[in-house]
C-alpha positions in Angstrom: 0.0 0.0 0.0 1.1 3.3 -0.8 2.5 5.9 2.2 -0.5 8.9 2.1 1.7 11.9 1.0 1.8 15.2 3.0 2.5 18.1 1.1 4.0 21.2 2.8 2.0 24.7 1.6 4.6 27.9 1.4 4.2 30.9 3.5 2.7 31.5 6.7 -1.1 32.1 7.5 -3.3 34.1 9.7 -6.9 32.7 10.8 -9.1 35.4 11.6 -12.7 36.8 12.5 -14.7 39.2 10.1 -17.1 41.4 10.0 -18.0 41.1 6.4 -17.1 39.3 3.3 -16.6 42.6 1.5 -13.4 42.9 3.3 -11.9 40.1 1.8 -9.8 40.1 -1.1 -11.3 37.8 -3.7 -8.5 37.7 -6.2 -6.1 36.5 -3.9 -5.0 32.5 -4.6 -5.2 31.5 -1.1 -7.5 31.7 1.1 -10.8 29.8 3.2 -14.1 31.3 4.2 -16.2 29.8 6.7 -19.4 31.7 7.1 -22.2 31.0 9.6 -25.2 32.8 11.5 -22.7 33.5 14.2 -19.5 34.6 12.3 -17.7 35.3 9.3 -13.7 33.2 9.4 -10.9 33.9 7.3 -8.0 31.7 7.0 -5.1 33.1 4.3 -1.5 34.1 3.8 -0.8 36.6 6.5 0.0 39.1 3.8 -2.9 38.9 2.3 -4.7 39.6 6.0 -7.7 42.1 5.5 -6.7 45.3 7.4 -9.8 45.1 9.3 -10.0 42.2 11.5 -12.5 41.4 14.8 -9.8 38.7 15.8 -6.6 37.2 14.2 -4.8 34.8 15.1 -0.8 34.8 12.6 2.1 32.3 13.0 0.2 29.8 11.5 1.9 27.2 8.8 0.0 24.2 6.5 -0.1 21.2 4.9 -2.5 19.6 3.0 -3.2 15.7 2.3 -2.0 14.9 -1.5 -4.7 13.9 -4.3 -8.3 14.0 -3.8 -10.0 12.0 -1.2 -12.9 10.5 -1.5 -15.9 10.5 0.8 -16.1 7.2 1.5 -12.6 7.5 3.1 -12.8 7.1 7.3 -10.8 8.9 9.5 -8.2 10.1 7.8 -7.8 13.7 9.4 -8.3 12.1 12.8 -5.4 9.7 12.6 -3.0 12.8 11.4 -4.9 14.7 14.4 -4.7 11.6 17.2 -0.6 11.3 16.0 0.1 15.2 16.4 -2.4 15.4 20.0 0.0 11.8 21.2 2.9 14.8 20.5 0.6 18.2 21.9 0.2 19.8 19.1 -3.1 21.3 18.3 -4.6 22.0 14.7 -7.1 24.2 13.0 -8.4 22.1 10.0 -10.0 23.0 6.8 -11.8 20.6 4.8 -12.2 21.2 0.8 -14.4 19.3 -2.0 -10.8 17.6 -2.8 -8.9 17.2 0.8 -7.9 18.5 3.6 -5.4 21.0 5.1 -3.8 20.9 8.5 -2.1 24.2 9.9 -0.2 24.0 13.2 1.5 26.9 15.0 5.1 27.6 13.5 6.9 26.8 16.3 5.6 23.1 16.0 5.4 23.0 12.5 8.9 20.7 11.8 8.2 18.6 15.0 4.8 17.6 13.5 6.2 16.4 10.0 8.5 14.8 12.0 6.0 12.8 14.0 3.8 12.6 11.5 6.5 10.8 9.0 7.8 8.7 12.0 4.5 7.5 11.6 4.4 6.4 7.9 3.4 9.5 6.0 5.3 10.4 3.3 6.6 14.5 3.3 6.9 16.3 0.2 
């Protein structure tokens, strides 16, 4: 069977709280909305941060899960989220149509691809 490759996203990101979706900047190529009756949440590259934020949390960095998963697949995020808890480190995920992405807090971001190979994923 074939090691499930990590891939390692450039730059670092920001996850934030809005007040409105005009304040995002549409054009940019990376970036998640999460909208809800309660809030409007931002995740992006911490350049590309709206200047007007209700919260932000920066220092974050990402990697995603390679190819396109299908939704019959069971418990792949948790696994990658039970190994990198076993080594206390938390995550903010983000699901897409396609995969997921995993971003942990810079300072742990090496430790986790190292935990996270040491435990048969592949890094690229």
């Amino acid at each position: 069977m074939r090691r499930m490759e990590l891939k390692r996203i450039d730059g670092q990101f920001t996850v934030c709280k809005l007040k409105s979706v005009a304040d995002i900047d549409l054009h940019q190529e990376f970036y998640f909305i999460g909208r809800t009756d309660e809030e409007i949440s931002l995740v992006c590259k911490t350049e590309d941060t709206p200047v007007e934020t209700l919260e932000r949390d920066d220092g974050w960095r990402a990697f995603r899960i390679q190819g396109t998963l299908d939704f019959s697949l069971i418990g792949i995020l948790s696994k990658i989220s039970t190994i990198l808890a076993e080594n206390k480190i938390g995550i903010f995920a983000v699901s897409t149509y396609n995969t997921d992405y995993i971003l942990v807090k810079e300072d742990n971001f090496e430790t986790a691809l190292m935990a996270l190979e040491k435990n048969g994923y592949n890094i690229v």
